[in-house]
N, CA, C and O atoms as a Tinker XYZ file with bonds, in Angstrom:
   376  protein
     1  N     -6.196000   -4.884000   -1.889000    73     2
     2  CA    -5.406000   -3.785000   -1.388000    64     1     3
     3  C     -4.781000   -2.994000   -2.538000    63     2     4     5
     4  O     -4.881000   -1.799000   -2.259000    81     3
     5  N     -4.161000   -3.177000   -3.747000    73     3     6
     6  CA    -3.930000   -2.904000   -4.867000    64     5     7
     7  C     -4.778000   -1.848000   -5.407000    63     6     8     9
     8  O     -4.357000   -0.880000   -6.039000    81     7
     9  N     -6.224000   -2.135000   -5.068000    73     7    10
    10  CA    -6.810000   -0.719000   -5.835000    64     9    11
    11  C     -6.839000    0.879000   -5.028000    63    10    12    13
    12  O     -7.736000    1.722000   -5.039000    81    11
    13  N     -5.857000    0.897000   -4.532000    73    11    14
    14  CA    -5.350000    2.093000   -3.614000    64    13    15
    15  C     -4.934000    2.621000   -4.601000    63    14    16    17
    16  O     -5.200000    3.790000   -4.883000    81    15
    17  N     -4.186000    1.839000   -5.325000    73    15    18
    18  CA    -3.089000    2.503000   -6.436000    64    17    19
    19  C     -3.883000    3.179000   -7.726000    63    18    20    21
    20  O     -3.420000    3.919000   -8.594000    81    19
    21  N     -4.779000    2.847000   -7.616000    73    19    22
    22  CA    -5.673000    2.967000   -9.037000    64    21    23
    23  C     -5.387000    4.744000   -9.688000    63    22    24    25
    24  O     -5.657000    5.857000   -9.237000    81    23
    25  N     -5.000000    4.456000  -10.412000    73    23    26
    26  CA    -4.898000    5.931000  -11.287000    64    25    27
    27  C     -3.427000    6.503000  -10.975000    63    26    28    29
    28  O     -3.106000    7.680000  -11.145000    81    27
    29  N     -2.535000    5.427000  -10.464000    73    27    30
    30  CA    -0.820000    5.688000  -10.068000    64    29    31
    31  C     -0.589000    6.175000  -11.745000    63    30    32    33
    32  O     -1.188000    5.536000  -12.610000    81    31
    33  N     -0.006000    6.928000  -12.001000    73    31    34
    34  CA     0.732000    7.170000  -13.100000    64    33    35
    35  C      2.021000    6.734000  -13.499000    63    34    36    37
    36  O      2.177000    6.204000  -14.600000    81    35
    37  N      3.325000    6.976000  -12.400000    73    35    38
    38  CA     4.184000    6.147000  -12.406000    64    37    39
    39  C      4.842000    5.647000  -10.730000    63    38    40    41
    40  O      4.067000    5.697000   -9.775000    81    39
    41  N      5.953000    5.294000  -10.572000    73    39    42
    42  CA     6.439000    4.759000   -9.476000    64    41    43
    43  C      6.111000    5.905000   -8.353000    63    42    44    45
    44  O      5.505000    5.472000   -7.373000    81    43
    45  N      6.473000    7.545000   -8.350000    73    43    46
    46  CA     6.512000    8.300000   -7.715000    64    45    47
    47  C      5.151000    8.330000   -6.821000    63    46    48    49
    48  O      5.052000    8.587000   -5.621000    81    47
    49  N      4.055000    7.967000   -7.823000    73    47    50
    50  CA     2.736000    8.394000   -6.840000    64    49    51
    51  C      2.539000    6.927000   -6.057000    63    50    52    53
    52  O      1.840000    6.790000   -5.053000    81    51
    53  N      3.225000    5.955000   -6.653000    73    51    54
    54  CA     2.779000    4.661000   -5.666000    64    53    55
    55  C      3.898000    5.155000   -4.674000    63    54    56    57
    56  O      3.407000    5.099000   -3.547000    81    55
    57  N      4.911000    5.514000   -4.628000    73    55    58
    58  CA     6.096000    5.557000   -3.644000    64    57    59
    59  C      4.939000    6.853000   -2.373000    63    58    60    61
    60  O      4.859000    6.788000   -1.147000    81    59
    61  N      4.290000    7.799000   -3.269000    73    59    62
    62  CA     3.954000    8.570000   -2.318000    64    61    63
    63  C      2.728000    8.060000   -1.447000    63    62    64    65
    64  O      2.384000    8.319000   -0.294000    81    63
    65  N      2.228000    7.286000   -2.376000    73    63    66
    66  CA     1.099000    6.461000   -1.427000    64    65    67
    67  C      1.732000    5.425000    0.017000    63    66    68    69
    68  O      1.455000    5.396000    1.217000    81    67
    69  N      2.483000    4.830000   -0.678000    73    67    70
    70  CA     2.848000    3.943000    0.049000    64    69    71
    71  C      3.783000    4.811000    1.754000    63    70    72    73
    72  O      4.047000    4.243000    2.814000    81    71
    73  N      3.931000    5.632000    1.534000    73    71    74
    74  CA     4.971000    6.283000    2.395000    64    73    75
    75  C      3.641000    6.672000    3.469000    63    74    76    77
    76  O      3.610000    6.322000    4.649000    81    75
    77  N      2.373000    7.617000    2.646000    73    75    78
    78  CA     1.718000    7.928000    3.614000    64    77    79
    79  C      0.626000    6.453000    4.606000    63    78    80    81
    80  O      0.213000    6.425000    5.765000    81    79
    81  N      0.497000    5.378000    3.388000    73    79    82
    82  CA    -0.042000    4.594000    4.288000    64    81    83
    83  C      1.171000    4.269000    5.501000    63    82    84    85
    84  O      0.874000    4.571000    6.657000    81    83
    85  N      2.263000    3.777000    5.285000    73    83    86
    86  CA     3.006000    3.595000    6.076000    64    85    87
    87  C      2.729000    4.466000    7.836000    63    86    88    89
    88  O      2.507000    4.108000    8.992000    81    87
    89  N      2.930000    5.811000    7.039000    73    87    90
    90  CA     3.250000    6.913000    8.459000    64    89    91
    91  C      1.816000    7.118000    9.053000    63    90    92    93
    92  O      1.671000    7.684000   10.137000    81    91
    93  N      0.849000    6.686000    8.385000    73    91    94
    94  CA    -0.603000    6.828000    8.752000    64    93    95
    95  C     -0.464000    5.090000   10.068000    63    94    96    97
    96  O     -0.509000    5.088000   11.298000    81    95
    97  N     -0.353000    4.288000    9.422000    73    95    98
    98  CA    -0.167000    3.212000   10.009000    64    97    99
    99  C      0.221000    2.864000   11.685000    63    98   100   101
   100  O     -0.291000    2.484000   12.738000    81    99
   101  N      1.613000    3.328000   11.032000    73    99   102
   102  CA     3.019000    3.743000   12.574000    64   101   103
   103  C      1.924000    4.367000   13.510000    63   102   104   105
   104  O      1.333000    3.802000   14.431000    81   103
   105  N      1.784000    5.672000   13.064000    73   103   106
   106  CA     1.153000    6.555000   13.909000    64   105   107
   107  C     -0.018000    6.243000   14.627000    63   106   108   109
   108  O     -0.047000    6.303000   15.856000    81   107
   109  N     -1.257000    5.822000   13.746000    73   107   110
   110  CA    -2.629000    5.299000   14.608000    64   109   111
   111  C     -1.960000    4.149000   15.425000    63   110   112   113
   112  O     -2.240000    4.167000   16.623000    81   111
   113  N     -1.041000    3.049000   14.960000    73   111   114
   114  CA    -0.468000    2.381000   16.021000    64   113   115
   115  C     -0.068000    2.567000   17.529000    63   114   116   117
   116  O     -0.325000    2.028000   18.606000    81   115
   117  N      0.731000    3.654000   17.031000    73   115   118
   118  CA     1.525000    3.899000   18.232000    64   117   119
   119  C     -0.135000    4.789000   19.265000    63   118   120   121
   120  O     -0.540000    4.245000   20.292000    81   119
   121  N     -0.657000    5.793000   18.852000    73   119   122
   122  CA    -1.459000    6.512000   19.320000    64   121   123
   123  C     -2.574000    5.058000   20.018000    63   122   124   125
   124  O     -3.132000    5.369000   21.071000    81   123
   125  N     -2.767000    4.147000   19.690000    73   123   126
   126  CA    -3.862000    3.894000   20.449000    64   125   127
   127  C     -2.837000    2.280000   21.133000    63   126   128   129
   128  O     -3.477000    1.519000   21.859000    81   127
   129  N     -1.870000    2.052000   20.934000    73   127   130
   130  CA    -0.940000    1.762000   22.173000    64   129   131
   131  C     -0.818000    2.225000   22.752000    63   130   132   133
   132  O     -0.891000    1.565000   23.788000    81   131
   133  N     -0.470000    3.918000   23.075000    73   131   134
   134  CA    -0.461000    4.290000   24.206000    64   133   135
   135  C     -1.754000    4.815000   24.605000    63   134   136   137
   136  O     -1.614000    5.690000   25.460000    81   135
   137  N     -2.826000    4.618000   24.327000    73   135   138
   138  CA    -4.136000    4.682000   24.624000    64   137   139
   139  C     -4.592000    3.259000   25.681000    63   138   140   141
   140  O     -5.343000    3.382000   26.648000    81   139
   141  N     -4.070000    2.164000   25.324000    73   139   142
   142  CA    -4.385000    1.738000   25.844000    64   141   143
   143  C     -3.334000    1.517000   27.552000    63   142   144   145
   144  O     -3.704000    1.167000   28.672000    81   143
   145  N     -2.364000    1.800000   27.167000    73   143   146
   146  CA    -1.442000    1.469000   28.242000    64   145   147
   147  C     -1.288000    3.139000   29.231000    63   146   148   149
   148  O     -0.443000    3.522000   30.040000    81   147
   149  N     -2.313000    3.670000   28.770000    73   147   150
   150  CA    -2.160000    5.077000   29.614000    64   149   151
   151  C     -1.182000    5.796000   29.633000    63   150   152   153
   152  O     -1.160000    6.651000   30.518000    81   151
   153  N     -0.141000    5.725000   28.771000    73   151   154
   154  CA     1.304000    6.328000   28.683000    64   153   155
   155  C      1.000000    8.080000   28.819000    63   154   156   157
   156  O      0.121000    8.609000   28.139000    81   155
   157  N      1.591000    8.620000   29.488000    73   155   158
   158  CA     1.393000   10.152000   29.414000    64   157   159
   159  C      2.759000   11.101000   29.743000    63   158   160   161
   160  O      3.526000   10.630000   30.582000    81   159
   161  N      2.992000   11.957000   29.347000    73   159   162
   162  CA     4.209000   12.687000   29.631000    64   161   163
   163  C      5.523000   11.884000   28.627000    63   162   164   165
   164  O      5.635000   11.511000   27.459000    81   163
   165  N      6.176000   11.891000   29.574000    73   163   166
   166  CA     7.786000   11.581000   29.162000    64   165   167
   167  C      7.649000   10.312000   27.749000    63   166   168   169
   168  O      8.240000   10.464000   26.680000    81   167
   169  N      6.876000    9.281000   28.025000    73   167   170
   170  CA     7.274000    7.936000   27.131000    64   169   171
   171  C      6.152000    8.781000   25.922000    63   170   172   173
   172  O      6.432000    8.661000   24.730000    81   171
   173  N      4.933000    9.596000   26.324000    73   171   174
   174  CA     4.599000    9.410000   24.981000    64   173   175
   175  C      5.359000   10.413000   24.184000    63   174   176   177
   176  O      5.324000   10.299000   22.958000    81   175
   177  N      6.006000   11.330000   24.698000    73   175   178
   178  CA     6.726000   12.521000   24.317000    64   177   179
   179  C      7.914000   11.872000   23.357000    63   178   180   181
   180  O      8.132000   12.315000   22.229000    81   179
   181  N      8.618000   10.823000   23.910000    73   179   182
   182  CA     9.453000    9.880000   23.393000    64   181   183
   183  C      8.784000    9.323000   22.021000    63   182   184   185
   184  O      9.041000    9.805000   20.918000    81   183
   185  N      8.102000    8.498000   22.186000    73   183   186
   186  CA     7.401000    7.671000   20.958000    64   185   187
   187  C      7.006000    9.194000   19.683000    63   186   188   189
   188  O      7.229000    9.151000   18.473000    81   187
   189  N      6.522000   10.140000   20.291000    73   187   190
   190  CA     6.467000   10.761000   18.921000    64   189   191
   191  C      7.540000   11.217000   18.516000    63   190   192   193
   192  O      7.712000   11.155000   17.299000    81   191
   193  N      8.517000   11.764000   19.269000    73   191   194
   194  CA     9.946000   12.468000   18.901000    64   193   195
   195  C     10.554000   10.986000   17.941000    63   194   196   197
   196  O     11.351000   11.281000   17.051000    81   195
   197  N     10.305000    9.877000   18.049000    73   195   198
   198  CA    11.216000    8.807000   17.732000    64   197   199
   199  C     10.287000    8.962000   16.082000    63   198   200   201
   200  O     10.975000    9.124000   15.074000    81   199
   201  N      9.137000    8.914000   15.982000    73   199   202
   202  CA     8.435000    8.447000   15.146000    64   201   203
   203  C      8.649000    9.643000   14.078000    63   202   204   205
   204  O      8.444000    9.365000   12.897000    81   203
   205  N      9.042000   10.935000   14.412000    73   203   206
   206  CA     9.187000   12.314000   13.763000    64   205   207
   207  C     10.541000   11.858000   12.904000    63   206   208   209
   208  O     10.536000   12.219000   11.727000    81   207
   209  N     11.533000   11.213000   13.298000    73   207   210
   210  CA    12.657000   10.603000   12.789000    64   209   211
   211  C     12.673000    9.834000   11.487000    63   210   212   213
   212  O     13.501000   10.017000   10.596000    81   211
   213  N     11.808000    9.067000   11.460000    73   211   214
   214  CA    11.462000    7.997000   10.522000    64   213   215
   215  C     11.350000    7.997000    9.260000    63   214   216   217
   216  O     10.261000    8.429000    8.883000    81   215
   217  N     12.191000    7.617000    8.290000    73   215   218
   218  CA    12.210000    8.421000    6.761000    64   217   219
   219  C     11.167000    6.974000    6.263000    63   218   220   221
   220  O     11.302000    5.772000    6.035000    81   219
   221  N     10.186000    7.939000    6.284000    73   219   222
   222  CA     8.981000    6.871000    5.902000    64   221   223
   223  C      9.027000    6.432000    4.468000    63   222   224   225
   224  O      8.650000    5.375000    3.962000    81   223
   225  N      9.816000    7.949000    3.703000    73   223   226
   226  CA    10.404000    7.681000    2.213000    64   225   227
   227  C     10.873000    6.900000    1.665000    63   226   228   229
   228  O     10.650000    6.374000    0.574000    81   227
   229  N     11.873000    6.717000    2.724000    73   227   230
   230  CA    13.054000    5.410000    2.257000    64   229   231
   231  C     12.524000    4.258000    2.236000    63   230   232   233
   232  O     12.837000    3.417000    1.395000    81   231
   233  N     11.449000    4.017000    3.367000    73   231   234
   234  CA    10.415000    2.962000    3.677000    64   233   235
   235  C     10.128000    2.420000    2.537000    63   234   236   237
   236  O     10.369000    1.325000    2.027000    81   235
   237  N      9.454000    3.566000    2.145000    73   235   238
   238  CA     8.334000    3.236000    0.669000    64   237   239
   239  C      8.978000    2.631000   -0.291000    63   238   240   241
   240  O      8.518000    1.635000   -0.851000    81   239
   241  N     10.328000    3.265000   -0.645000    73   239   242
   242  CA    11.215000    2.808000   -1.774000    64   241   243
   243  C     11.369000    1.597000   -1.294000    63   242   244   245
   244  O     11.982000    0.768000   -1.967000    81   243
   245  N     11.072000    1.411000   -0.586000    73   243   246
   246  CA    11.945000   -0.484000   -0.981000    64   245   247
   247  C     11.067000   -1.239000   -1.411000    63   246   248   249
   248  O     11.454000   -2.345000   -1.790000    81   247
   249  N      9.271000   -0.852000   -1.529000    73   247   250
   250  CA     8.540000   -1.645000   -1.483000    64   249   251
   251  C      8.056000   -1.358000   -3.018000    63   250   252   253
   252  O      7.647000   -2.251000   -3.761000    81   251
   253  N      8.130000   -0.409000   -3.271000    73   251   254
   254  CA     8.023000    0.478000   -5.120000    64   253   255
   255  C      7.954000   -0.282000   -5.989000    63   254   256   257
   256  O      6.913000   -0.449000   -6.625000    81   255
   257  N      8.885000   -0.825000   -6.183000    73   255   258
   258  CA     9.060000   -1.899000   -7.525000    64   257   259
   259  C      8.041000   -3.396000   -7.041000    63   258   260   261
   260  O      7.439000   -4.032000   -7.905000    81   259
   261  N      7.993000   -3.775000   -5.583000    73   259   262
   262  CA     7.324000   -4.907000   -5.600000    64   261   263
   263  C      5.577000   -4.583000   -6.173000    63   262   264   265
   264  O      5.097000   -5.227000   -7.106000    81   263
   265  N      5.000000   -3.775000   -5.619000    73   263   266
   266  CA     3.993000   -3.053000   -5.991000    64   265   267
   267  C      4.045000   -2.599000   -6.895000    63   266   268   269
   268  O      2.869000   -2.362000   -7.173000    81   267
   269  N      5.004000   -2.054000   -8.126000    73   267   270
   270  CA     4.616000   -1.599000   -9.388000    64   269   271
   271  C      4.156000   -3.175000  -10.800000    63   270   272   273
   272  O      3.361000   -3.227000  -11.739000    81   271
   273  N      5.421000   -4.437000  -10.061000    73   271   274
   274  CA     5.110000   -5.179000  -10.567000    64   273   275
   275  C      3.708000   -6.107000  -10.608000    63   274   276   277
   276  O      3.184000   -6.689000  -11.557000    81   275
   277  N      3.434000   -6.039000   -9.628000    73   275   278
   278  CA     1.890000   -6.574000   -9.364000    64   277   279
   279  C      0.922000   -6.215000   -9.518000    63   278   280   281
   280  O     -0.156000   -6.804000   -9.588000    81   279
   281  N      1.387000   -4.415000   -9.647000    73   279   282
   282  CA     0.339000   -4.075000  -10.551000    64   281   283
   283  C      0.204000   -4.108000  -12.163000    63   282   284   285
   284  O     -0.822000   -4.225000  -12.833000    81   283
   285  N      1.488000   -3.976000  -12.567000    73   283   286
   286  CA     1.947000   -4.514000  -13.630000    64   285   287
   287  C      1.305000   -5.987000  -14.296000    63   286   288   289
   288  O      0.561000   -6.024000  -15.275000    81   287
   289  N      1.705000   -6.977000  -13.645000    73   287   290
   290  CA     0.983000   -8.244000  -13.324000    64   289   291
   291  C     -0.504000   -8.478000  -13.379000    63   290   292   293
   292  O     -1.167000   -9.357000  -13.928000    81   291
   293  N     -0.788000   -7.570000  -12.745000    73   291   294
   294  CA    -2.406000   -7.506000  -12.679000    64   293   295
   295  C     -3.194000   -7.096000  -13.725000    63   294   296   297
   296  O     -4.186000   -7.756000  -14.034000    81   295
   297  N     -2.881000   -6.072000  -14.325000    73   295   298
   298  CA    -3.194000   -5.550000  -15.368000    64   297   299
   299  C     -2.680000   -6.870000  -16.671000    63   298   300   301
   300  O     -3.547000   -7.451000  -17.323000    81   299
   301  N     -1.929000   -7.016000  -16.766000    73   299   302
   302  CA    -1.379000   -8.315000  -18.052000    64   301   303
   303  C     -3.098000   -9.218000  -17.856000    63   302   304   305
   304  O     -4.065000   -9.029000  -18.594000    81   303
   305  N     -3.057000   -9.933000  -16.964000    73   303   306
   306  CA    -3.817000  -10.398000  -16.933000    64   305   307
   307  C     -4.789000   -9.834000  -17.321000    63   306   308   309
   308  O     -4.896000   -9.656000  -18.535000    81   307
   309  N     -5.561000   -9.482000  -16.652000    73   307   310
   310  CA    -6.876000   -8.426000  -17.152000    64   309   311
   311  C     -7.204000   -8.630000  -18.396000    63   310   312   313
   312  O     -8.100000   -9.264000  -18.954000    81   311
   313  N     -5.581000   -7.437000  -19.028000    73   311   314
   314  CA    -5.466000   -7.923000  -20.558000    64   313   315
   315  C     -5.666000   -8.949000  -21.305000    63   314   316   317
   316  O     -6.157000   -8.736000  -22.413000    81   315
   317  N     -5.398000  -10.096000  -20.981000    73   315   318
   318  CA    -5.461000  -11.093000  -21.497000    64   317   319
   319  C     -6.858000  -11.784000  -21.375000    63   318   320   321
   320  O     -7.265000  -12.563000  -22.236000    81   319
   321  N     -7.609000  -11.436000  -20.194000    73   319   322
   322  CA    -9.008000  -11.962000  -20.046000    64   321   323
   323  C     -9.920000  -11.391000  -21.243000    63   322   324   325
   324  O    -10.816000  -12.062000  -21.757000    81   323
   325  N     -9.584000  -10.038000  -21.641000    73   323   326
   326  CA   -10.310000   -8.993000  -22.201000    64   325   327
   327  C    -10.185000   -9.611000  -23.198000    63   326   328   329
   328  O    -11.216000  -10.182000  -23.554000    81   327
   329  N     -8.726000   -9.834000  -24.255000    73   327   330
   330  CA    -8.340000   -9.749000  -25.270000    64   329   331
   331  C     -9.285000  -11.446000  -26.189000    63   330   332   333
   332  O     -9.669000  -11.551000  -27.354000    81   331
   333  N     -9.360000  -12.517000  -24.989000    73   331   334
   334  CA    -9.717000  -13.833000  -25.305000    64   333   335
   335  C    -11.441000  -13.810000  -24.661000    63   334   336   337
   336  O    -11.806000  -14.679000  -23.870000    81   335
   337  N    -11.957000  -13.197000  -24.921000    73   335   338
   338  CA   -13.294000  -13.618000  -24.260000    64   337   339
   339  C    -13.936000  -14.862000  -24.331000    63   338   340   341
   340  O    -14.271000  -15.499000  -25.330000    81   339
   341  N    -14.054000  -15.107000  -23.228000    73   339   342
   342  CA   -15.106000  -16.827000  -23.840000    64   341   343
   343  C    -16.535000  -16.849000  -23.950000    63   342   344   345
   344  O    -17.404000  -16.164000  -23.409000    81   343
   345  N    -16.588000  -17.931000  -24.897000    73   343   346
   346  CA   -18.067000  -17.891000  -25.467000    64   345   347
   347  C    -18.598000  -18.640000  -25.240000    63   346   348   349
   348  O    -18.330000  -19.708000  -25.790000    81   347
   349  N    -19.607000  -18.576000  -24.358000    73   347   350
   350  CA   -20.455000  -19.738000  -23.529000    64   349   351
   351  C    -21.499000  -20.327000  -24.048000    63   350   352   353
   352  O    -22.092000  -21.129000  -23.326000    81   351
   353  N    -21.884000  -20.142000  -25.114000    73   351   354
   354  CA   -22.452000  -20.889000  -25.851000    64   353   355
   355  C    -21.634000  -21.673000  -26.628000    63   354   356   357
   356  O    -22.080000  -22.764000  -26.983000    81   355
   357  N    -20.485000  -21.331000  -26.980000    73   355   358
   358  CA   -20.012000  -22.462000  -27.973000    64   357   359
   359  C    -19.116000  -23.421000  -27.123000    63   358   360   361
   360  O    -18.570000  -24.412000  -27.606000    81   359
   361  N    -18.995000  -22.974000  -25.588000    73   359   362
   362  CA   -18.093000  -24.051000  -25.103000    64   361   363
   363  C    -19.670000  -25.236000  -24.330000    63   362   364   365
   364  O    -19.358000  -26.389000  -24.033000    81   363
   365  N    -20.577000  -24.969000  -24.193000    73   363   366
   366  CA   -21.918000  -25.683000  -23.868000    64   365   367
   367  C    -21.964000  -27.022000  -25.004000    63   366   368   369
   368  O    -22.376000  -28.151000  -24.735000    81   367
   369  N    -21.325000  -26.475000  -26.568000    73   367   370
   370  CA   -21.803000  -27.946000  -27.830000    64   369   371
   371  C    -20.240000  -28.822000  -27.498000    63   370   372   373
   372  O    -19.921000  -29.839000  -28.113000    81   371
   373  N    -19.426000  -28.208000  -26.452000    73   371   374
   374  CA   -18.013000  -28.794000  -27.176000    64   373   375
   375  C    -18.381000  -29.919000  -26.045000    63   374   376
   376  O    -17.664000  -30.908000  -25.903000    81   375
């Protein structure tokens, strides 16, 4: 799931990612809940007015730093795979 982020520059574009998966989320949710439960008029009129409310922004921020670190994290590693390559022939005589 992480390579969503790929080419984030800093916190802002993961915050903006994360906000739209969020409101993308909510929304196909709610839309095929009331797809299935036949909702029409008044309740679905409700569910979007409620969902128009939703500071999907604020959402995102809380999750920013957990996701910057893991990507953070992820990358170290990487680094470190890169930096030590192993040599499979010489671990075959050991």
């Amino acid at each position: 799931m992480l390579d969503m982020f790929e080419g984030c520059e800093d916190k802002g574009d993961i915050t903006n990612i994360i906000e739209d998966y969020i409101k993308n989320y909510v929304e196909e949710f709610v839309e095929y809940s009331l797809a299935l439960g036949d909702a029409h008029g008044f309740i679905h009129d409700m569910l979007n007015s409620a969902i128009q409310e939703i500071d999907f922004r604020d959402i995102a921020e809380h999750y920013v730093d957990d996701v910057a670190d893991e990507l953070e994290s992820n990358n170290t590693e990487e680094n470190e795979i890169e930096m030590y390559p192993v040599d499979k022939d010489a671990l075959a005589f050991a």
